[in-house]
DOPA-616984 format. One line per field, with one value per residue (C-alpha): residue number from 1; residue in three letters; x, y, z. Coordinates in steps of 0.25 Angstrom, whole numbers, plus 2048, in hexadecimal, padded with zeros to 3 digits. Layout:
N
n: [NUM / ...]
res: [ala / ...]
px: [X / ...]
py: [Y / ...]
pz: [Z / ...]
END
This chain:
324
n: [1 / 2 / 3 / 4 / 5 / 6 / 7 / 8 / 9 / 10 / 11 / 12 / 13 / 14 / 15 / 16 / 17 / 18 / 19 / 20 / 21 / 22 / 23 / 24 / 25 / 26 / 27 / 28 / 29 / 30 / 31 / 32 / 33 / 34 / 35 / 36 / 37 / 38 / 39 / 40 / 41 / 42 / 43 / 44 / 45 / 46 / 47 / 48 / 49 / 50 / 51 / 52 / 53 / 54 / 55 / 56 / 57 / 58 / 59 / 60 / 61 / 62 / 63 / 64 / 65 / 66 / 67 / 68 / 69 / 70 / 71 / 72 / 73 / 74 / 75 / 76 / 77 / 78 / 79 / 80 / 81 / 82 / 83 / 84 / 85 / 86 / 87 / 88 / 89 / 90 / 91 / 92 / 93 / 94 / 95 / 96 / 97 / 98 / 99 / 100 / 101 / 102 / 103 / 104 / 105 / 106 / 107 / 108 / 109 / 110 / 111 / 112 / 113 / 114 / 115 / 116 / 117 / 118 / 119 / 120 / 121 / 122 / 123 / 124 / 125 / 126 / 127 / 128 / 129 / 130 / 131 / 132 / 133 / 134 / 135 / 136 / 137 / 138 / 139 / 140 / 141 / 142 / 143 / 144 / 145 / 146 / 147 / 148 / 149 / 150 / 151 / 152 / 153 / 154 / 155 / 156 / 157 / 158 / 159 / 160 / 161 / 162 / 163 / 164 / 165 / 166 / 167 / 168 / 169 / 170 / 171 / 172 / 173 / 174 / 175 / 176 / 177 / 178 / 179 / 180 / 181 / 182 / 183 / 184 / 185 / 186 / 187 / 188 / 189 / 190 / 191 / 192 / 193 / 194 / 195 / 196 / 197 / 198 / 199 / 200 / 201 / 202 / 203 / 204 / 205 / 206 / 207 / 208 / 209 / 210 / 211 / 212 / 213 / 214 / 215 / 216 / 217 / 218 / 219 / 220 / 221 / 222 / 223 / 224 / 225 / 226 / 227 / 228 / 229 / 230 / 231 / 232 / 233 / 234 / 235 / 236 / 237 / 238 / 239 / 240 / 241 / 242 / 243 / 244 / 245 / 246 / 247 / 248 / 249 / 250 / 251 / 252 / 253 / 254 / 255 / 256 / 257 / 258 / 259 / 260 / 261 / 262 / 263 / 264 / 265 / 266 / 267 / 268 / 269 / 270 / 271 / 272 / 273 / 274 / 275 / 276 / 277 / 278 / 279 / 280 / 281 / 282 / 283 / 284 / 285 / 286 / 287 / 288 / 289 / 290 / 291 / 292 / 293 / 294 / 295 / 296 / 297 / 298 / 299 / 300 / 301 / 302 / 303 / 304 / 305 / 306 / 307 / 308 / 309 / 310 / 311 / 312 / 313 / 314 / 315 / 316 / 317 / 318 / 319 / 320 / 321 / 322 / 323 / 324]
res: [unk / unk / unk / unk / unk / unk / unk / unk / unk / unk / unk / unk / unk / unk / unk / unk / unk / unk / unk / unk / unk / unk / unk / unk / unk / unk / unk / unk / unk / unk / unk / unk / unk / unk / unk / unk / unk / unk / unk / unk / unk / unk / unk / unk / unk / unk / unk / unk / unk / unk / unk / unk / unk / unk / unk / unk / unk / unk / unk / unk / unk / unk / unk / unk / unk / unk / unk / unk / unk / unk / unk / unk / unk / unk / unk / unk / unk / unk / unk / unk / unk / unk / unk / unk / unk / unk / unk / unk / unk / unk / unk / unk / unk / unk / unk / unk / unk / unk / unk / unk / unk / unk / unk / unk / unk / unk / unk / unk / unk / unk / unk / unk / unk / unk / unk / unk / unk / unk / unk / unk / unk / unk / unk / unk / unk / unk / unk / unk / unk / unk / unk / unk / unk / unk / unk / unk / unk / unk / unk / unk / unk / unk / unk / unk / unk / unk / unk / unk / unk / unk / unk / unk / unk / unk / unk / unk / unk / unk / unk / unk / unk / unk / unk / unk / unk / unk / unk / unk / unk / unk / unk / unk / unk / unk / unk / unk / unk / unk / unk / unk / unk / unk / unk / unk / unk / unk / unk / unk / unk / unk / unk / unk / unk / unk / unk / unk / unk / unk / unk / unk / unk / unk / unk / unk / unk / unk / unk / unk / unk / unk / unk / unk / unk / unk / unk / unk / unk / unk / unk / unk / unk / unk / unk / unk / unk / unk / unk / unk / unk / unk / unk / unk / unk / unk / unk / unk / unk / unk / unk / unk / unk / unk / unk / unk / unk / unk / unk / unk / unk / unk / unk / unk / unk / unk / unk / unk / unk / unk / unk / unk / unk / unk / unk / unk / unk / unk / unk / unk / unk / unk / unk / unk / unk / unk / unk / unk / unk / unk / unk / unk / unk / unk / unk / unk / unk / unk / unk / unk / unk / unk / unk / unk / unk / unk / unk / unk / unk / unk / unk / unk / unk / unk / unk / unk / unk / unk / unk / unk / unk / unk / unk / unk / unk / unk / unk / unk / unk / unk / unk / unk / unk / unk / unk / unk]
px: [800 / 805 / 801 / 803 / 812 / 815 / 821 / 822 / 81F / 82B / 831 / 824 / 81F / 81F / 81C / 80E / 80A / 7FB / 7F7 / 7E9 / 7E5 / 7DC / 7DB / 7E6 / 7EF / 7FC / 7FC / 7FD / 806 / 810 / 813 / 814 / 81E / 826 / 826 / 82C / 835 / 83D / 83B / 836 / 830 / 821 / 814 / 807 / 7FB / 7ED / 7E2 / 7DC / 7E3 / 7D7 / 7DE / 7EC / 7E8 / 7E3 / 7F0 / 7F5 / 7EE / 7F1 / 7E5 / 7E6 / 7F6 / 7FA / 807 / 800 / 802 / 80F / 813 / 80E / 814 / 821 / 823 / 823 / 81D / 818 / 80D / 808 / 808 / 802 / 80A / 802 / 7FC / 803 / 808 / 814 / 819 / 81F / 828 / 829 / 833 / 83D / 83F / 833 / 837 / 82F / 82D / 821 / 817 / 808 / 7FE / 7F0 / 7F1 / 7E6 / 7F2 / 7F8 / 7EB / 7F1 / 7FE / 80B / 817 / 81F / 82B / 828 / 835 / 837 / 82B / 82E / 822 / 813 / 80A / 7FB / 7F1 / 7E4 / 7E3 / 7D5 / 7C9 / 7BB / 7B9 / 7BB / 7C6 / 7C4 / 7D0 / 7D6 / 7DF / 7E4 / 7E8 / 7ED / 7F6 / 7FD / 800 / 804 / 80E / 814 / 816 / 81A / 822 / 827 / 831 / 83A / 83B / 83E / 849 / 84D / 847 / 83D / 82E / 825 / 81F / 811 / 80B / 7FC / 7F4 / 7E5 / 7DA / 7D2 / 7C7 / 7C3 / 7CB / 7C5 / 7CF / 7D5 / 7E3 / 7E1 / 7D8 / 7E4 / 7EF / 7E5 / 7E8 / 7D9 / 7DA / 7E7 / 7E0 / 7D3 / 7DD / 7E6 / 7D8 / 7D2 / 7E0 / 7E4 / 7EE / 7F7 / 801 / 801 / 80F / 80F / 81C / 817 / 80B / 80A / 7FD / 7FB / 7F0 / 7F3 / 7EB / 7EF / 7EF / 7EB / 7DE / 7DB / 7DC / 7D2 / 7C8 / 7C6 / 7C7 / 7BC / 7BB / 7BA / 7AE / 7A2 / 7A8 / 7AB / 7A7 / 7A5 / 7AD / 7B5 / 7B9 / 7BD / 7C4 / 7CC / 7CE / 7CD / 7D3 / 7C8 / 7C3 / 7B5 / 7B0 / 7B3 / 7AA / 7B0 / 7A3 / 7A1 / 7B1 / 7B4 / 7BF / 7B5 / 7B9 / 7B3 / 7B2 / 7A5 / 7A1 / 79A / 79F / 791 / 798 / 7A4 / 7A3 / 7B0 / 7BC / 7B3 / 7AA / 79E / 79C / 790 / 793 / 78E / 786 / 782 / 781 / 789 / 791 / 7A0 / 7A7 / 7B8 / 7C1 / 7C3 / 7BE / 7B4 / 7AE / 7A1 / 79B / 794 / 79E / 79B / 7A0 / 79E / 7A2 / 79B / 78E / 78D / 77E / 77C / 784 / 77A / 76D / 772 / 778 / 780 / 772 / 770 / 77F / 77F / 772 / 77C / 786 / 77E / 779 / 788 / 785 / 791 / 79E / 7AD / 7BC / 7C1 / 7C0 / 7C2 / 7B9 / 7AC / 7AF / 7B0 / 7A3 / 79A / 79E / 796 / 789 / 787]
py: [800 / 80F / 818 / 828 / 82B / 83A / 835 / 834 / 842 / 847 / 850 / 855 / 85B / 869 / 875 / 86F / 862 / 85E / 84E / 84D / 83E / 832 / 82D / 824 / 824 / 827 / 836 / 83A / 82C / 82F / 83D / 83C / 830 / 835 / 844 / 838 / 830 / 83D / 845 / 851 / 858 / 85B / 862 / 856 / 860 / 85E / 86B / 86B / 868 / 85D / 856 / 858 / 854 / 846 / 842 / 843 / 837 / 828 / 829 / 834 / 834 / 833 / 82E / 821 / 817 / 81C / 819 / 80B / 809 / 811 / 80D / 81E / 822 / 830 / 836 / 845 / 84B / 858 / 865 / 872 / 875 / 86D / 85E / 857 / 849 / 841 / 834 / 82C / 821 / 82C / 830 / 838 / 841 / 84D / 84C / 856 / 85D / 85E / 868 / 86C / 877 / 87F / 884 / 88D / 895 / 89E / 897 / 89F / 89F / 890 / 88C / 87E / 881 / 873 / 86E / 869 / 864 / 866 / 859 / 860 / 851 / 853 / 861 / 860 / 85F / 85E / 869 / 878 / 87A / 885 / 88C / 891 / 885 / 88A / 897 / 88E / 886 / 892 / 896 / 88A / 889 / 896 / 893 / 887 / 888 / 898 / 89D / 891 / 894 / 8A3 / 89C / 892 / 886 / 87B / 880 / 877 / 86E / 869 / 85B / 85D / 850 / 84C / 843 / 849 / 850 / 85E / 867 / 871 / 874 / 881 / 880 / 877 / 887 / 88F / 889 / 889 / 87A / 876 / 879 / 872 / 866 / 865 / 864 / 858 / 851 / 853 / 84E / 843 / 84A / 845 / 850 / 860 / 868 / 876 / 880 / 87E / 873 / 864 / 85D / 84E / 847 / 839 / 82C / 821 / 812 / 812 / 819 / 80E / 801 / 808 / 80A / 7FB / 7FC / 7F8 / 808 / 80B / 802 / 808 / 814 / 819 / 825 / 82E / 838 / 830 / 826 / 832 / 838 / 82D / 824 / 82C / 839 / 841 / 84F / 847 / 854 / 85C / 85F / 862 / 864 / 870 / 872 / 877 / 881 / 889 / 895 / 8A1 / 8A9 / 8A1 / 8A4 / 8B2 / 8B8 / 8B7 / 8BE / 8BD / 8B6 / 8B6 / 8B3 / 8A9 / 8AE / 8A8 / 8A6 / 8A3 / 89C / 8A4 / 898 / 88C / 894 / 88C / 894 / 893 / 899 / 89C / 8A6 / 8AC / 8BB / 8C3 / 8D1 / 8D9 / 8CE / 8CE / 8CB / 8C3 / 8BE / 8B4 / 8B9 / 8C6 / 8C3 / 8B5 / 8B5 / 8C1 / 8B9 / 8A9 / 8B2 / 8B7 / 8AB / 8A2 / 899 / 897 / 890 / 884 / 87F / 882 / 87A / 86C / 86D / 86E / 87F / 884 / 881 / 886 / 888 / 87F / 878 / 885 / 88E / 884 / 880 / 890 / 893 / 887 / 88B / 898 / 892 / 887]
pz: [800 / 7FD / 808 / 805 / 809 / 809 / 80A / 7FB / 7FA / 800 / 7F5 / 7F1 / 801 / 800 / 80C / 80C / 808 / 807 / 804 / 805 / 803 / 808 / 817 / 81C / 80E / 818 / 818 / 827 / 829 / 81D / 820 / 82F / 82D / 823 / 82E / 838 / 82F / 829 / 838 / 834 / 83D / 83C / 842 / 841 / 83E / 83F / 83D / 84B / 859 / 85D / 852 / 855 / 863 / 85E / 855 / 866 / 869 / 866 / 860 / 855 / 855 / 845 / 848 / 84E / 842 / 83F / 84C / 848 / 83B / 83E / 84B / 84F / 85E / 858 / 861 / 863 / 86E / 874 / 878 / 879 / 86B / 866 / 867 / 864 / 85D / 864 / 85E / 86B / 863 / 862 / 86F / 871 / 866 / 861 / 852 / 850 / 854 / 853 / 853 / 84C / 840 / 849 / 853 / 849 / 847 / 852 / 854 / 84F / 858 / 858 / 852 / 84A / 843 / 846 / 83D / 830 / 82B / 82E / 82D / 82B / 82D / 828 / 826 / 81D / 826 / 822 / 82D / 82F / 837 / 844 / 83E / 82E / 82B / 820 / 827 / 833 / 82A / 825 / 833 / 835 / 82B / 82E / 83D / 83C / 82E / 833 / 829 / 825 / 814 / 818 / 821 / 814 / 81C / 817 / 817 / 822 / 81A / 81C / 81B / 81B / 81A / 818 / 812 / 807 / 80F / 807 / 7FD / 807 / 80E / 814 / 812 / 805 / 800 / 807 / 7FE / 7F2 / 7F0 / 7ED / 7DD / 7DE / 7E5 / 7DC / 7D0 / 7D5 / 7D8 / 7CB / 7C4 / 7CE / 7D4 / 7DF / 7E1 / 7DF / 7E4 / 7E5 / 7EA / 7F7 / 7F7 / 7F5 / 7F3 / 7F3 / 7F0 / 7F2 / 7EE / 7F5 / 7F3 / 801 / 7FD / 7F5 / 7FC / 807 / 7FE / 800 / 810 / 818 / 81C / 80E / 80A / 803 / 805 / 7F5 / 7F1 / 800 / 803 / 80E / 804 / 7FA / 805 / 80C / 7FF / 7F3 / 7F8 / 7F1 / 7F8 / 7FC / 803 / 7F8 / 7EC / 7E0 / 7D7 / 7D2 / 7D1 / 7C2 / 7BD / 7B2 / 7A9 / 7B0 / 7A3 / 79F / 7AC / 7B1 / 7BF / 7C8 / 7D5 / 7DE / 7ED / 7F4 / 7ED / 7E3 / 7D6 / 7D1 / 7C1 / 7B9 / 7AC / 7A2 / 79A / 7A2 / 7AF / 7B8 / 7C3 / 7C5 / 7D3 / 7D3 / 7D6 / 7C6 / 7CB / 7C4 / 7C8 / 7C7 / 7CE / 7DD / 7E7 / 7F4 / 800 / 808 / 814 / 813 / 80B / 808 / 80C / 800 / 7F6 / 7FC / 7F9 / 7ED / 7E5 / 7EF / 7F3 / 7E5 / 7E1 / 7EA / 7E0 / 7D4 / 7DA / 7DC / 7CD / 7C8 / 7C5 / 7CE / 7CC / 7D2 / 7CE / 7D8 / 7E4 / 7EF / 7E8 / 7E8 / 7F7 / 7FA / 7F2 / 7F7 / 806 / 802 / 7FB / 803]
END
């Protein structure tokens, strides 16, 4: 069997590093063992401290079938905000540390000078974080990575890990890597590196001898079984998603950052970023109720019967959060 090594991705890893793929394909075990084996220091993250708190049990502790394969004693333990790895085979050594992306909301002052490497687990939810994530990361790397490329060093580099849960995500929109993403799954793409930014979209043989596990079984086609098996984005919706030539379109009115045309023969609308002017202009923080009343209450019935359509992927989850 071939499991996901990241591993075999070495020379490709850049300052951040994002491989999104199916449940229990070797993402989290791969890159913490490869961290151990080459000891390099590390920060294990999760987005809330509840979270971080459990991986300091034996019963959430990620480090626990490593510990079993590899013969490690890893375990976290708590310090303050924060919490420690501890490798009890090596004389107690500290190899880490642990702490929820949540604490660099407010947190500025420390000196992680001496991590080389963040490992961000699970950093899509289906749920709306109590605090900006994508803001928060950004923090985080400044404080953590503070000025080593002005001082000639190696950037902090970031391993950030999940399953396939939603495309919606905050710091997926802050690095505008949704258009990016959309285009490696229309074409089967596995891997995309930018200056800066590697995505990796693996499929796994792994994947594919579960899909005949007992767990798996009459389970074809929901969205836990495109989500875990298939490494599709089963929460997303990507109908209605279609790159049109707005000059066959006419500019209907403007509503935040997006602009809503009409085709000029088969009536259909289209909503992107192309501007146009001498067109109403909304806001959907200011007078969103103006913009409902007036057309918004009318759009989610175009939508179902295939009359409204978006640039990408962003724009249509940013205008259906406003017409729903």
């Amino acid at each position: 069997m071939k499991w996901f090594d990241i591993a075999d991705y070495e020379k490709d890893l850049k300052a951040v590093s994002i491989i999104i793929g199916g449940r229990g394909i070797g993402k989290t075990y791969s890159a913490l063992d490869y961290l151990i084996r080459n000891k390099i220091r590390f920060m294990y993250m999760r987005n809330t401290r509840t979270q971080i708190a459990e991986s300091a049990t034996d019963f959430g502790n990620p480090f626990k079938r490593l510990n079993k394969d590899k013969g490690y004693d890893i375990h976290i333990y708590p310090e303050k905000e924060h919490f420690n790895i501890i490798d009890k085979a090596n004389d107690n050594m500290n190899i880490g540390y642990a702490c929820p992306l949540s604490i660099f909301e407010n947190y500025r002052g420390a000196d992680l000078s001496d991590v080389d490497v963040v490992l961000f687990d699970e950093f899509i939810e289906n749920r709306t974080l109590m605090f900006d994530q994508f803001k928060t990361f950004v923090n985080m790397r400044e404080t953590v990575g503070r000025n080593r490329e002005l001082l000639g060093e190696e950037p902090l580099y970031c391993l950030m890990l999940s399953n396939s849960q939603s495309l919606n995500n905050p710091i997926l929109v802050g690095y505008n890597l949704i258009p990016t993403i959309e285009g490696m799954i229309r074409t089967n793409q596995q891997k995309s590196k930018k200056k800066d930014i590697l995505i990796l979209l693996p499929e796994s043989e792994i994947s594919e001898l579960k899909k005949n596990t007992s767990t798996y079984s009459g389970l074809q086609g929901t969205k836990i079984y495109k989500e875990n098996l298939e490494n599709k984005f089963a929460n997303d919706s990507f109908f209605g998603v279609q790159k049109r030539n707005v000059r066959e379109y006419k500019p209907i009115l403007q509503i935040d950052d997006m602009y809503l045309y009409k085709h000029k023969s088969n009536g259909k609308f289209y909503v992107c970023s192309v501007q146009a002017t001498n067109i109403q202009v909304y806001n959907s923080r200011d007078n969103a109720l103006m913009f409902y009343q007036s057309f918004g209450r009318f759009l989610p019935m175009e939508y179902s019967r295939g009359f409204l359509e978006f640039s990408d992927f962003t724009t249509k989850s940013k205008f259906m959060a406003i017409i729903e």
